[in-house]
PQR file with spaces between the fields and no chain letter, atoms N, CA, C, O and H, PARSE charges and radii, in Angstrom:
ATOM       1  N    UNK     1      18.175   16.896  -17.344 -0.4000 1.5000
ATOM       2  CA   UNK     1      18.299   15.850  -16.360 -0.0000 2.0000
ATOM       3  C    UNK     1      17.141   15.962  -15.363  0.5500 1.7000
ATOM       4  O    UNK     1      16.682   17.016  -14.922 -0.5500 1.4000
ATOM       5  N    UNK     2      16.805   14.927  -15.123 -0.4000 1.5000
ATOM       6  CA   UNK     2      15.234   15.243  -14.402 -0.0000 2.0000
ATOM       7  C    UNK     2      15.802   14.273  -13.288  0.5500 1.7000
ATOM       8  O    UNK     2      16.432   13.222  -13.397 -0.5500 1.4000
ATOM       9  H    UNK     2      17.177   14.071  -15.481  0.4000 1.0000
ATOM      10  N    UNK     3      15.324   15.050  -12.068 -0.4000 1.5000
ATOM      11  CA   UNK     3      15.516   14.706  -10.466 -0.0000 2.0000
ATOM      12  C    UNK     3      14.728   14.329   -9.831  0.5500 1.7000
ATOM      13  O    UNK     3      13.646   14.889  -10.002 -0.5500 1.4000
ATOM      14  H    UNK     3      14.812   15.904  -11.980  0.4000 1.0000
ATOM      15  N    UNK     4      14.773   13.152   -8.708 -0.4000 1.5000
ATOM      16  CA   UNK     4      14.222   12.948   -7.755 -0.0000 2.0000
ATOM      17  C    UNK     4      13.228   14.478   -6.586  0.5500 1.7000
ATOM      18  O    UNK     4      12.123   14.979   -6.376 -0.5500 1.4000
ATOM      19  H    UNK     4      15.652   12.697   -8.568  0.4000 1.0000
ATOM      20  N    UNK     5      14.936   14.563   -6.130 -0.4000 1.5000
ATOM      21  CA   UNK     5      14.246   15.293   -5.501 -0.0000 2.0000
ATOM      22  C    UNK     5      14.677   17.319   -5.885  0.5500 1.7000
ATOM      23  O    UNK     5      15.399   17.347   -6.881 -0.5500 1.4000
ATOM      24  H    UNK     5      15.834   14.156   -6.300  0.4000 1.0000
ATOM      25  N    UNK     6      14.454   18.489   -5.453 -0.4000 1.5000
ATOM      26  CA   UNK     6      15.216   19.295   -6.189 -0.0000 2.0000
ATOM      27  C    UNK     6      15.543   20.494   -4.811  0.5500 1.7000
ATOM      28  O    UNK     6      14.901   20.529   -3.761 -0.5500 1.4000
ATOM      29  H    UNK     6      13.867   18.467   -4.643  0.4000 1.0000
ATOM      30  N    UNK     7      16.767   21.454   -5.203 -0.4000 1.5000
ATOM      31  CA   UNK     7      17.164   22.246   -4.311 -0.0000 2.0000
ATOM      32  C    UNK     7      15.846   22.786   -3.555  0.5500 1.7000
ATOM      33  O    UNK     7      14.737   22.897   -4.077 -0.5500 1.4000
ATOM      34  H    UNK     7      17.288   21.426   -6.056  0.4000 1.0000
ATOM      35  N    UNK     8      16.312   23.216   -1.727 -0.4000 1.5000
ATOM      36  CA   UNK     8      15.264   23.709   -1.170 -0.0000 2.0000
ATOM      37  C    UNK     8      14.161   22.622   -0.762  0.5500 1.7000
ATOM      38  O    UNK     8      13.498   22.814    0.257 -0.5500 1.4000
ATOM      39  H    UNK     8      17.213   23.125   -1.303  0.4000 1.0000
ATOM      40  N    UNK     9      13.975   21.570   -1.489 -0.4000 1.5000
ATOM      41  CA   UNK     9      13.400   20.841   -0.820 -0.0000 2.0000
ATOM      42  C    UNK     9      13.744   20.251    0.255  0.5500 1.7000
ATOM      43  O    UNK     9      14.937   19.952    0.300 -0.5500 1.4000
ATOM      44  H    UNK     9      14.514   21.414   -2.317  0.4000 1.0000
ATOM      45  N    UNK    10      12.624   19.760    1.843 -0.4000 1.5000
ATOM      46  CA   UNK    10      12.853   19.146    2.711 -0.0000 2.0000
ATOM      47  C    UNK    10      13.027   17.549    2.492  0.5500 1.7000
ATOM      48  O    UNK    10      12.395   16.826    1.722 -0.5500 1.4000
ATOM      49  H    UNK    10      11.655   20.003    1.807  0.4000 1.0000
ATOM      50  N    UNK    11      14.063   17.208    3.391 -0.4000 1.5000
ATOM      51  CA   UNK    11      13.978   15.209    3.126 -0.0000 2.0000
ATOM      52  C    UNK    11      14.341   15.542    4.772  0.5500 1.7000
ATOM      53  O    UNK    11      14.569   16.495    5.516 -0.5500 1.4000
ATOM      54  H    UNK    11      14.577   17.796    4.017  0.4000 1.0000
ATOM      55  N    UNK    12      14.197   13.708    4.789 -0.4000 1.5000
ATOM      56  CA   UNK    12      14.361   12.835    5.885 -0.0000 2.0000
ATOM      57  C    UNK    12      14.761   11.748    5.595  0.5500 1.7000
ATOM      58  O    UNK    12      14.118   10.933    4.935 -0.5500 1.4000
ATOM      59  H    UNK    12      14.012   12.933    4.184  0.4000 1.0000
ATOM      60  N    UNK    13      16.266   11.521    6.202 -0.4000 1.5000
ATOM      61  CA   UNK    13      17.225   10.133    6.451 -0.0000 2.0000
ATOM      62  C    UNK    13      16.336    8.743    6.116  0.5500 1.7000
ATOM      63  O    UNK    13      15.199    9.036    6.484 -0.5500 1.4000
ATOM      64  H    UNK    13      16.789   12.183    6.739  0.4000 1.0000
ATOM      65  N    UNK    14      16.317    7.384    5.597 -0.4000 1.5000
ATOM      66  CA   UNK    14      15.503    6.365    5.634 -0.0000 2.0000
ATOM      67  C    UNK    14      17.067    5.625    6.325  0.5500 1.7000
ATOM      68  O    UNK    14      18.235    6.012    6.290 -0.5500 1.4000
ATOM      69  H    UNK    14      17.241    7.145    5.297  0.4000 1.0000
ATOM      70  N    UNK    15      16.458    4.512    6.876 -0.4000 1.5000
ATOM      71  CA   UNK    15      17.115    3.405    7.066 -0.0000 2.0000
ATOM      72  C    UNK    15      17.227    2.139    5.815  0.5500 1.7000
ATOM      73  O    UNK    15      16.559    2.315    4.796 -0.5500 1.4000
ATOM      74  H    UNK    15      15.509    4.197    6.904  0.4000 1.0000
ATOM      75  N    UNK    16      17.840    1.240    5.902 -0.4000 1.5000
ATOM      76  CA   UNK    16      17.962    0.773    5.032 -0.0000 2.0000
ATOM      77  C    UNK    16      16.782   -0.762    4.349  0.5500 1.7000
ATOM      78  O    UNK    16      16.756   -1.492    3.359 -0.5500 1.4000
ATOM      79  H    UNK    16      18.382    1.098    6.730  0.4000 1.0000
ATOM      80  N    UNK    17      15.917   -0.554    5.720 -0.4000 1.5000
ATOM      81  CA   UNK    17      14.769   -0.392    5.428 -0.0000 2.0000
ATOM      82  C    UNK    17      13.567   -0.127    5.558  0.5500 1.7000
ATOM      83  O    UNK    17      12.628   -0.726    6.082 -0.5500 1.4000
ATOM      84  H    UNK    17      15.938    0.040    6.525  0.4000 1.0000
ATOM      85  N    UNK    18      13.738    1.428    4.703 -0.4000 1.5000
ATOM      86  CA   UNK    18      12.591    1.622    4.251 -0.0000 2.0000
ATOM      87  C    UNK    18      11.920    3.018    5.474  0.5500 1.7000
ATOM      88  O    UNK    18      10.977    3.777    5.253 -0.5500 1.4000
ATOM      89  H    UNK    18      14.501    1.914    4.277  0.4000 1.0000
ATOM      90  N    UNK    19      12.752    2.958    6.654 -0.4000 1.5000
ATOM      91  CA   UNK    19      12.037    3.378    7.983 -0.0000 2.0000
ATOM      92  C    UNK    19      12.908    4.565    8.338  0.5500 1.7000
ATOM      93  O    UNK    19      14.005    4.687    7.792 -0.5500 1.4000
ATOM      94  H    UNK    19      13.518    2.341    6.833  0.4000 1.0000
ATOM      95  N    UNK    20      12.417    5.558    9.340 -0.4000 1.5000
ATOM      96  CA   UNK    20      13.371    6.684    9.602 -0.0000 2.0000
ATOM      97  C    UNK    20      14.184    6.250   10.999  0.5500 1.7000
ATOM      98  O    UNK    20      13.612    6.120   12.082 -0.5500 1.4000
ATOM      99  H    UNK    20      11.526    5.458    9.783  0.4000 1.0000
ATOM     100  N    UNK    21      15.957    5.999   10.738 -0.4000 1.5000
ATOM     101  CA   UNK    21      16.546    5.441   10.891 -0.0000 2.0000
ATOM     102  C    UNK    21      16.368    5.817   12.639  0.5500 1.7000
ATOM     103  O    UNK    21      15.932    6.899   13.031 -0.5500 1.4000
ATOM     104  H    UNK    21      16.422    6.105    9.859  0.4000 1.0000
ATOM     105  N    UNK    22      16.801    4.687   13.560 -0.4000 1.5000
ATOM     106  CA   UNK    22      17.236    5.185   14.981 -0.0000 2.0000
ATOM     107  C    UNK    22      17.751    5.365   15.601  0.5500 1.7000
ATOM     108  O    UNK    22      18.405    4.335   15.767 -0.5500 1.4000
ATOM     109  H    UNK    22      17.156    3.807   13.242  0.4000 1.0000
ATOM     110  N    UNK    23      18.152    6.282   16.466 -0.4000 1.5000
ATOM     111  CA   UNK    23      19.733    7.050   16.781 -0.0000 2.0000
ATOM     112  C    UNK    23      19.793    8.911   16.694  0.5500 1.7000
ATOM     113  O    UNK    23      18.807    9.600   16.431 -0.5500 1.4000
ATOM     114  H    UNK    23      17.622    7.118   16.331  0.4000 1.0000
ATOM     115  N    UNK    24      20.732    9.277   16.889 -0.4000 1.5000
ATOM     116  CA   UNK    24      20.794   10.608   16.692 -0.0000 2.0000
ATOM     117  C    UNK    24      20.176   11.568   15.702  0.5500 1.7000
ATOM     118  O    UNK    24      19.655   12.671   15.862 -0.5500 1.4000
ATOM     119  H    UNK    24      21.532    8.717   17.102  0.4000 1.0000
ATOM     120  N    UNK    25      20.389   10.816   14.618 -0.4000 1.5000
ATOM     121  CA   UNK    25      19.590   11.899   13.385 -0.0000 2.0000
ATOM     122  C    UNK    25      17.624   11.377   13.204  0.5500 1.7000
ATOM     123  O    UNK    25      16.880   11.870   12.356 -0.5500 1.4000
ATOM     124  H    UNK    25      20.812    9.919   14.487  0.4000 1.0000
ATOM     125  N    UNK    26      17.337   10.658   13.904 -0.4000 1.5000
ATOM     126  CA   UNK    26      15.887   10.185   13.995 -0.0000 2.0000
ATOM     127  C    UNK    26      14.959   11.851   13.820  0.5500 1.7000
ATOM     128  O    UNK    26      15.273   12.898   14.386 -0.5500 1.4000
ATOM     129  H    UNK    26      17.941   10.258   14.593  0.4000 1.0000
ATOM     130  N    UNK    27      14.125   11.699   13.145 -0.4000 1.5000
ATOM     131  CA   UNK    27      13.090   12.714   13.122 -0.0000 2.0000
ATOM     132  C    UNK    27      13.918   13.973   12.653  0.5500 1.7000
ATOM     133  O    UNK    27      13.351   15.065   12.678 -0.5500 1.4000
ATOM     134  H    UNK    27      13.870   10.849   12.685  0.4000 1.0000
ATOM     135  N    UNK    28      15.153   13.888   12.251 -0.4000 1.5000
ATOM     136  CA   UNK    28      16.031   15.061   12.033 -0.0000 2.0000
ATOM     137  C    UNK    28      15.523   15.714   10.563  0.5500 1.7000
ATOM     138  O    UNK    28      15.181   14.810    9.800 -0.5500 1.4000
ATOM     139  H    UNK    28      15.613   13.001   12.231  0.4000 1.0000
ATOM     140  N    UNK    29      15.417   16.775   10.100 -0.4000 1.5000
ATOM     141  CA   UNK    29      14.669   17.113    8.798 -0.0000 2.0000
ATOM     142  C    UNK    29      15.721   17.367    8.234  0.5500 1.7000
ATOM     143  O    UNK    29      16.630   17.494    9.054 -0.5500 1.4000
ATOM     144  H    UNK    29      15.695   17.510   10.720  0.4000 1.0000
ATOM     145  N    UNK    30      16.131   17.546    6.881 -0.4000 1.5000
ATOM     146  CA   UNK    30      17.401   18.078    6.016 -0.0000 2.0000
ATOM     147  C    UNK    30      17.025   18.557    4.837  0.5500 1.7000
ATOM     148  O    UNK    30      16.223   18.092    4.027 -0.5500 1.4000
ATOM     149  H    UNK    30      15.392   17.443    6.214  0.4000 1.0000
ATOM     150  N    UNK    31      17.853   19.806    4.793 -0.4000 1.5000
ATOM     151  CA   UNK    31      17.481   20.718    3.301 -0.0000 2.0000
ATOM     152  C    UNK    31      18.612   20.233    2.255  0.5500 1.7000
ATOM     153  O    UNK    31      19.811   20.125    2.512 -0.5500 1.4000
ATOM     154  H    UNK    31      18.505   20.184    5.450  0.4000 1.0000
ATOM     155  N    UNK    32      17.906   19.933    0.878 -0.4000 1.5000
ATOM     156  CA   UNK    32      18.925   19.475    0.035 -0.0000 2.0000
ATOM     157  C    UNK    32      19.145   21.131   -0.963  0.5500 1.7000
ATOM     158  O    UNK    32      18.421   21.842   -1.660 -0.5500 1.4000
ATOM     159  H    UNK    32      16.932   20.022    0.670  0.4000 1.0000
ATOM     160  N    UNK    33      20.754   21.137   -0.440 -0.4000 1.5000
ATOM     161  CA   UNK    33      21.257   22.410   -0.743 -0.0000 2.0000
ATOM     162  C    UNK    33      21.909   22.111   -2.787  0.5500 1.7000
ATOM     163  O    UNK    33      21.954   22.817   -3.794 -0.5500 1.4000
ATOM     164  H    UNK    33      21.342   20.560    0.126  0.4000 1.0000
ATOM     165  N    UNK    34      22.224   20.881   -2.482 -0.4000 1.5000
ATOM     166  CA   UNK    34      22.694   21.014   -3.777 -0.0000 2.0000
ATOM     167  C    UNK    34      23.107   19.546   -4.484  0.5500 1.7000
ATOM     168  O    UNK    34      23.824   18.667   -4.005 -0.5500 1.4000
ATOM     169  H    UNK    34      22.187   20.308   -1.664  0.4000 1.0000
ATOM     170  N    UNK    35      22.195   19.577   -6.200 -0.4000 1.5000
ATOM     171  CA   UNK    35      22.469   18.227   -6.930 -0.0000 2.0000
ATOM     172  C    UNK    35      23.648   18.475   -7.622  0.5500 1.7000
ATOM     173  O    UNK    35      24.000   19.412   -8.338 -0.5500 1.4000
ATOM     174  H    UNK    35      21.613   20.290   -6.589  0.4000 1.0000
ATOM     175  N    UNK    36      24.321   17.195   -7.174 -0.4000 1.5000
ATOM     176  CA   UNK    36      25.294   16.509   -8.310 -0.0000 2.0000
ATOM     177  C    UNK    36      25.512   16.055   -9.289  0.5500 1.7000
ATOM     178  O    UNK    36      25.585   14.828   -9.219 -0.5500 1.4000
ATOM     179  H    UNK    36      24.035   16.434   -6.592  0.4000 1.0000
ATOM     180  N    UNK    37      25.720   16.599  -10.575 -0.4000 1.5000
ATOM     181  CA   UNK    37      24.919   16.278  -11.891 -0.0000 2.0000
ATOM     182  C    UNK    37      26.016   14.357  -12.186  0.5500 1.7000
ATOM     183  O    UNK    37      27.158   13.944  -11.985 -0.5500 1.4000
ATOM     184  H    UNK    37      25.661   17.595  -10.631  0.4000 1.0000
ATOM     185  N    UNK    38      25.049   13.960  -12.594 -0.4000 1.5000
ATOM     186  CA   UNK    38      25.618   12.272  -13.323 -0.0000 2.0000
ATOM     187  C    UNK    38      24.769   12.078  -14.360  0.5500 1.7000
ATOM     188  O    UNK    38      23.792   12.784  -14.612 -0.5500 1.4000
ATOM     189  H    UNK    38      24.121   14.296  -12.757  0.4000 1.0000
ATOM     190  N    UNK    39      25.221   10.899  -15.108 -0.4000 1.5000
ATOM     191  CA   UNK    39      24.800   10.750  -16.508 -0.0000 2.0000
ATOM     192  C    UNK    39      23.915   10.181  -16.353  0.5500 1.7000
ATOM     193  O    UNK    39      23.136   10.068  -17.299 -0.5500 1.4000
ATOM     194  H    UNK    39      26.014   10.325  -14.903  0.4000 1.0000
ATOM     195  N    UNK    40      23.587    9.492  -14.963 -0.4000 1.5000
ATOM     196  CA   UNK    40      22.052    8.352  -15.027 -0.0000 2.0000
ATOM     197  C    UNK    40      21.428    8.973  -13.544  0.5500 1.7000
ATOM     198  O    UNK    40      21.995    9.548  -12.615 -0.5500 1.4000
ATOM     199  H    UNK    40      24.220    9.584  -14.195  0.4000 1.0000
ATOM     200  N    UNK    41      20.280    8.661  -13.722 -0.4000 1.5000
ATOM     201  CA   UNK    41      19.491    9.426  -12.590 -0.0000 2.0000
ATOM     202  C    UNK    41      19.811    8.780  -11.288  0.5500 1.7000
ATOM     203  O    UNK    41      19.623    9.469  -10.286 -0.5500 1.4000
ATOM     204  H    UNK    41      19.819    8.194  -14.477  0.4000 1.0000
ATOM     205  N    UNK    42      20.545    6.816  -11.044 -0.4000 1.5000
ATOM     206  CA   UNK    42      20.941    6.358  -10.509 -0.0000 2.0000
ATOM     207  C    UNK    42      22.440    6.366   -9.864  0.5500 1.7000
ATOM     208  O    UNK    42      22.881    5.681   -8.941 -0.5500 1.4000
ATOM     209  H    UNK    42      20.697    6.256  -11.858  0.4000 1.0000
ATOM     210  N    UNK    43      22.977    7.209  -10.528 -0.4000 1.5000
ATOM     211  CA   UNK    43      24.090    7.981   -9.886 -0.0000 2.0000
ATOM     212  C    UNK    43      23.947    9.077   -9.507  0.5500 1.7000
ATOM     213  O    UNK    43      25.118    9.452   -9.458 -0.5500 1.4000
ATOM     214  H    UNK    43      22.619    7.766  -11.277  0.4000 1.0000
ATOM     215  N    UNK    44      22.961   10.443   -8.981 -0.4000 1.5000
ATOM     216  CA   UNK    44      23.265   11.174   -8.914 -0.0000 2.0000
ATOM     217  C    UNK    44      22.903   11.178   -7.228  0.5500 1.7000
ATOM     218  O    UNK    44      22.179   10.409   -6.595 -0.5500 1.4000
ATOM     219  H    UNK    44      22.010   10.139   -9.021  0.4000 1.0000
ATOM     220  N    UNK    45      23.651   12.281   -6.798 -0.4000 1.5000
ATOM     221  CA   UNK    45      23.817   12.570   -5.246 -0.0000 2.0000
ATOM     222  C    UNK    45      23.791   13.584   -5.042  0.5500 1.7000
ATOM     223  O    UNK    45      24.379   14.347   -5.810 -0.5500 1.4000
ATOM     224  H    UNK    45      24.238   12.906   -7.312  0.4000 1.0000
ATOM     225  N    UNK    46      23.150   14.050   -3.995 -0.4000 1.5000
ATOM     226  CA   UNK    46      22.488   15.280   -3.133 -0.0000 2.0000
ATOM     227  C    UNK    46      23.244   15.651   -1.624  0.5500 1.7000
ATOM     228  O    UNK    46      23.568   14.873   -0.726 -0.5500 1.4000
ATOM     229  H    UNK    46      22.673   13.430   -3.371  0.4000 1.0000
ATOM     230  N    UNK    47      23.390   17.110   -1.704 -0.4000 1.5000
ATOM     231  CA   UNK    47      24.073   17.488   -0.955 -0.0000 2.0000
ATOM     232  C    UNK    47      22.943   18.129    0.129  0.5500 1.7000
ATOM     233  O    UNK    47      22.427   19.215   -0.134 -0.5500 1.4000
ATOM     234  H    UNK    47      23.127   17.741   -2.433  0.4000 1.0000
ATOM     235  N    UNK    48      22.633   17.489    1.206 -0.4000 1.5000
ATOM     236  CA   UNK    48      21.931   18.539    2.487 -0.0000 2.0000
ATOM     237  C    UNK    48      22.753   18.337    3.094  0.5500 1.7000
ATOM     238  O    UNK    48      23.803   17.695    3.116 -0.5500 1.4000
ATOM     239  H    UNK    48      23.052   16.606    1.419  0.4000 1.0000
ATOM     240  N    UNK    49      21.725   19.482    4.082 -0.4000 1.5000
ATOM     241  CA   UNK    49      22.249   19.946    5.411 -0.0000 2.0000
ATOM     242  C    UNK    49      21.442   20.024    6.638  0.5500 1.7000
ATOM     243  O    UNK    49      20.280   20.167    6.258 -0.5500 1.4000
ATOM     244  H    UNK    49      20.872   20.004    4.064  0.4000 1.0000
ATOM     245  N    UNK    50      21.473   20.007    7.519 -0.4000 1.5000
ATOM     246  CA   UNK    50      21.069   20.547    8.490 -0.0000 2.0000
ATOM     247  C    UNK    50      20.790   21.696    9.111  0.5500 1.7000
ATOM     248  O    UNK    50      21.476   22.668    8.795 -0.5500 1.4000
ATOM     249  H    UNK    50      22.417   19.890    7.827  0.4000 1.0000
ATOM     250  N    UNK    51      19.642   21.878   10.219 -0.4000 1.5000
ATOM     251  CA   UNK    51      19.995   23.232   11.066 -0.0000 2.0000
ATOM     252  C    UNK    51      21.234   23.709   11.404  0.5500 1.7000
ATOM     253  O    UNK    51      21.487   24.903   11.246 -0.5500 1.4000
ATOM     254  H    UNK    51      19.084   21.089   10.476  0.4000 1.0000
ATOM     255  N    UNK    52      21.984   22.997   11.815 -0.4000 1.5000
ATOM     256  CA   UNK    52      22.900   23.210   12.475 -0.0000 2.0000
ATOM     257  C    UNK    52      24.388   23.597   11.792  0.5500 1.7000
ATOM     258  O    UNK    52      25.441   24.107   12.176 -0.5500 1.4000
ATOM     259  H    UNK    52      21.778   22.027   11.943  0.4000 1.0000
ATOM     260  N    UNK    53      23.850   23.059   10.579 -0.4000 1.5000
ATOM     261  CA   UNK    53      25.176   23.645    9.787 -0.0000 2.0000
ATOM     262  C    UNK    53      25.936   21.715    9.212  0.5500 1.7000
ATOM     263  O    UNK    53      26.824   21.585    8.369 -0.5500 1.4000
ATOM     264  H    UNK    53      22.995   22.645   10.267  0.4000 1.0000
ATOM     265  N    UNK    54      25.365   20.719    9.843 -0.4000 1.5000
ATOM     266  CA   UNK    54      25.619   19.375    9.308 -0.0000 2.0000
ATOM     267  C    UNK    54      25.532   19.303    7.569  0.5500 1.7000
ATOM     268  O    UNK    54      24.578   19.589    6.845 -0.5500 1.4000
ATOM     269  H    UNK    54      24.644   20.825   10.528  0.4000 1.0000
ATOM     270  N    UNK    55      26.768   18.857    7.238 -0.4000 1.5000
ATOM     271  CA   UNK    55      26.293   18.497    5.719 -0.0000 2.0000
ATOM     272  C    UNK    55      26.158   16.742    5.127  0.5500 1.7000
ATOM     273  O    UNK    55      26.510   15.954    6.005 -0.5500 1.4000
ATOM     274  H    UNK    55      27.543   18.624    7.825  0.4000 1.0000
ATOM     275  N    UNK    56      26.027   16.545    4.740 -0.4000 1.5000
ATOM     276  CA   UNK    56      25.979   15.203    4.016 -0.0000 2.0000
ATOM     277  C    UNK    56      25.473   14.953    2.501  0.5500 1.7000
ATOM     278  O    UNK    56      24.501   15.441    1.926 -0.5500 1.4000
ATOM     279  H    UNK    56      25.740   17.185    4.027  0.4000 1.0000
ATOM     280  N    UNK    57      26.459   14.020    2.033 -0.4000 1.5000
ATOM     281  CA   UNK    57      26.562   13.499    0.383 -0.0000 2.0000
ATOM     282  C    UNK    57      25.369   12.232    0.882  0.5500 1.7000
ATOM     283  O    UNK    57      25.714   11.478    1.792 -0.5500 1.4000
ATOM     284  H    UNK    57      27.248   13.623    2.500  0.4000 1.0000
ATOM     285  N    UNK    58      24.017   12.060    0.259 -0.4000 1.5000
ATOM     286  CA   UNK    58      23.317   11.041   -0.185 -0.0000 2.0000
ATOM     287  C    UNK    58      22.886   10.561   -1.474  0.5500 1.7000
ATOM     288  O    UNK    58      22.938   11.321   -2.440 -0.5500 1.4000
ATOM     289  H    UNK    58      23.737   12.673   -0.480  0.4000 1.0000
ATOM     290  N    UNK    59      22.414    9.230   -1.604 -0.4000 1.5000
ATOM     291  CA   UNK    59      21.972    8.858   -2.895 -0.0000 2.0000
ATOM     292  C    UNK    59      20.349    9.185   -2.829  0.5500 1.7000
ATOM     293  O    UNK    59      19.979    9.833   -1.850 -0.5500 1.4000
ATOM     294  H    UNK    59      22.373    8.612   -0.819  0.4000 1.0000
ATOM     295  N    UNK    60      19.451    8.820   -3.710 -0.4000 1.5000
ATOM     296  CA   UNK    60      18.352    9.470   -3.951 -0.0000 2.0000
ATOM     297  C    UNK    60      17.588    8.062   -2.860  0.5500 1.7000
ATOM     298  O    UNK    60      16.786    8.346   -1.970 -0.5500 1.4000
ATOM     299  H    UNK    60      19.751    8.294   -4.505  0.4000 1.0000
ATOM     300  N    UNK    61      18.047    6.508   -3.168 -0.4000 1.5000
ATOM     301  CA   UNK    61      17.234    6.172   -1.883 -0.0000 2.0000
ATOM     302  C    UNK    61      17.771    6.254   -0.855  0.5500 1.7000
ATOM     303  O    UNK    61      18.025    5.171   -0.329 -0.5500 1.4000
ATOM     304  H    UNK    61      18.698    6.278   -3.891  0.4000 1.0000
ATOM     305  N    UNK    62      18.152    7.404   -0.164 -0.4000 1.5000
ATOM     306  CA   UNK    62      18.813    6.984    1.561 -0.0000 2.0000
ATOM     307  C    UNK    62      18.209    8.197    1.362  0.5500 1.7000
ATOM     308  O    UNK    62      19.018    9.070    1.675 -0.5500 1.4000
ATOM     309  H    UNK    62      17.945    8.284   -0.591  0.4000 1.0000
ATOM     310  N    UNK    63      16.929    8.779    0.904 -0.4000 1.5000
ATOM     311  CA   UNK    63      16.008    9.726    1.628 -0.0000 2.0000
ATOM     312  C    UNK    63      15.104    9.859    1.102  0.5500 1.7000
ATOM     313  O    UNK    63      14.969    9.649   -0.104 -0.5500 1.4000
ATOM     314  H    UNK    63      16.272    8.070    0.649  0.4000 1.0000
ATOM     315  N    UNK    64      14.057   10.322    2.023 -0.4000 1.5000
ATOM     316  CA   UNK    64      12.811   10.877    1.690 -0.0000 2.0000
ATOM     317  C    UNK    64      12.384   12.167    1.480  0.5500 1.7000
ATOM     318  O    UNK    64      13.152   13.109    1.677 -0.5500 1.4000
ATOM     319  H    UNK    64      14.167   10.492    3.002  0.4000 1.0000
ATOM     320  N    UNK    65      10.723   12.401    0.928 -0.4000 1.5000
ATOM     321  CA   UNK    65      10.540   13.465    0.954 -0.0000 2.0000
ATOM     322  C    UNK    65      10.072   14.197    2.381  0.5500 1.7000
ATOM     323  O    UNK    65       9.266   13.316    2.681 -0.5500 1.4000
ATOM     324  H    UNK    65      10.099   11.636    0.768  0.4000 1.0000
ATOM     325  N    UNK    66       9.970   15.140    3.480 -0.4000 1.5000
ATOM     326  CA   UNK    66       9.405   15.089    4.491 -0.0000 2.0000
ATOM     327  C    UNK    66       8.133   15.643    4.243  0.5500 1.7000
ATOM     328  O    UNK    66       7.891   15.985    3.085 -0.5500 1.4000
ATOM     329  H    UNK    66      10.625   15.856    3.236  0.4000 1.0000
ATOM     330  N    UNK    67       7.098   15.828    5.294 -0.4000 1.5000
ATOM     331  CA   UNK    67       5.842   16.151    5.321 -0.0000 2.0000
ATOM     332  C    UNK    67       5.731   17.535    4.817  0.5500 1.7000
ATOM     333  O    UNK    67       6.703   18.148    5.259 -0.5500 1.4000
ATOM     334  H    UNK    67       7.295   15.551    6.234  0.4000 1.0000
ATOM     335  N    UNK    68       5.009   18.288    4.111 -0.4000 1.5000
ATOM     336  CA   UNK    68       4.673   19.594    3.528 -0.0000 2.0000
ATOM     337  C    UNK    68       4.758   20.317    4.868  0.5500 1.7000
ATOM     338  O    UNK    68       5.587   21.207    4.678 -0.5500 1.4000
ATOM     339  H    UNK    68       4.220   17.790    3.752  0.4000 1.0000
ATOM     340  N    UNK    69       4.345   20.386    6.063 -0.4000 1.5000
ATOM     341  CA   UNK    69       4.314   20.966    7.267 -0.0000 2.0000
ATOM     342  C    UNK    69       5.217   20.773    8.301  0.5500 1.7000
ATOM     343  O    UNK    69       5.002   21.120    9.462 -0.5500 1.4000
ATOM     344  H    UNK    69       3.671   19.663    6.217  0.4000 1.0000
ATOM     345  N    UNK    70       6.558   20.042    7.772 -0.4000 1.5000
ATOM     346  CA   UNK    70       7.703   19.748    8.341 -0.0000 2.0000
ATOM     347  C    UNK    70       8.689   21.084    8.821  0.5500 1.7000
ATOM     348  O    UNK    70       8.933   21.931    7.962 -0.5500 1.4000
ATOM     349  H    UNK    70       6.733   19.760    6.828  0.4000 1.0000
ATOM     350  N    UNK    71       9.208   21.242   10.106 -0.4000 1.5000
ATOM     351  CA   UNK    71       9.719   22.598   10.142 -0.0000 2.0000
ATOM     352  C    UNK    71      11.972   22.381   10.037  0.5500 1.7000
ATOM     353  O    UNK    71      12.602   21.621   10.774 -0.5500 1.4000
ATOM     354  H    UNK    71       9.011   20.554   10.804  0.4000 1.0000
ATOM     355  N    UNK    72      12.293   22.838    9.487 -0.4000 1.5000
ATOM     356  CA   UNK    72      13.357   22.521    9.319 -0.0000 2.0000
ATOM     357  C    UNK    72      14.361   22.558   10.366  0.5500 1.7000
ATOM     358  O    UNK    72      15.514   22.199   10.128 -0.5500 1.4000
ATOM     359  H    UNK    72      11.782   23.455    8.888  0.4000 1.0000
């Protein structure tokens, strides 16, 4: 099964379009701790987290990749 994005990697929240959303989690970075295996690459969902210990279930577009020099 080949992934978007993969464990350990950094993302960042998008809005729905396209932009990093505004409000509380703005500029917020998130580690994707763990993929959800599905039969199509369009179902599958990613589990990050936050510094802080925040978790969240996303789909592959409600995030990005963040900058290589992004600090978590």
């Amino acid at each position: 099964m080949y992934s978007t994005f993969y464990v350990g990697q950094l993302v960042r929240l998008q809005s729905s379009h396209g932009q990093a959303p505004r409000g509380r989690s703005e500029g917020r970075t998130y580690c994707v701790t763990r993929i959800l295996a599905a039969t199509d690459e369009d179902a599958s969902t990613y589990l990050i987290k936050n510094m802080t210990g925040a978790e969240r279930l996303v789909q592959p577009q409600e995030i990005t990749a963040a900058s290589a020099n992004a600090v978590p």
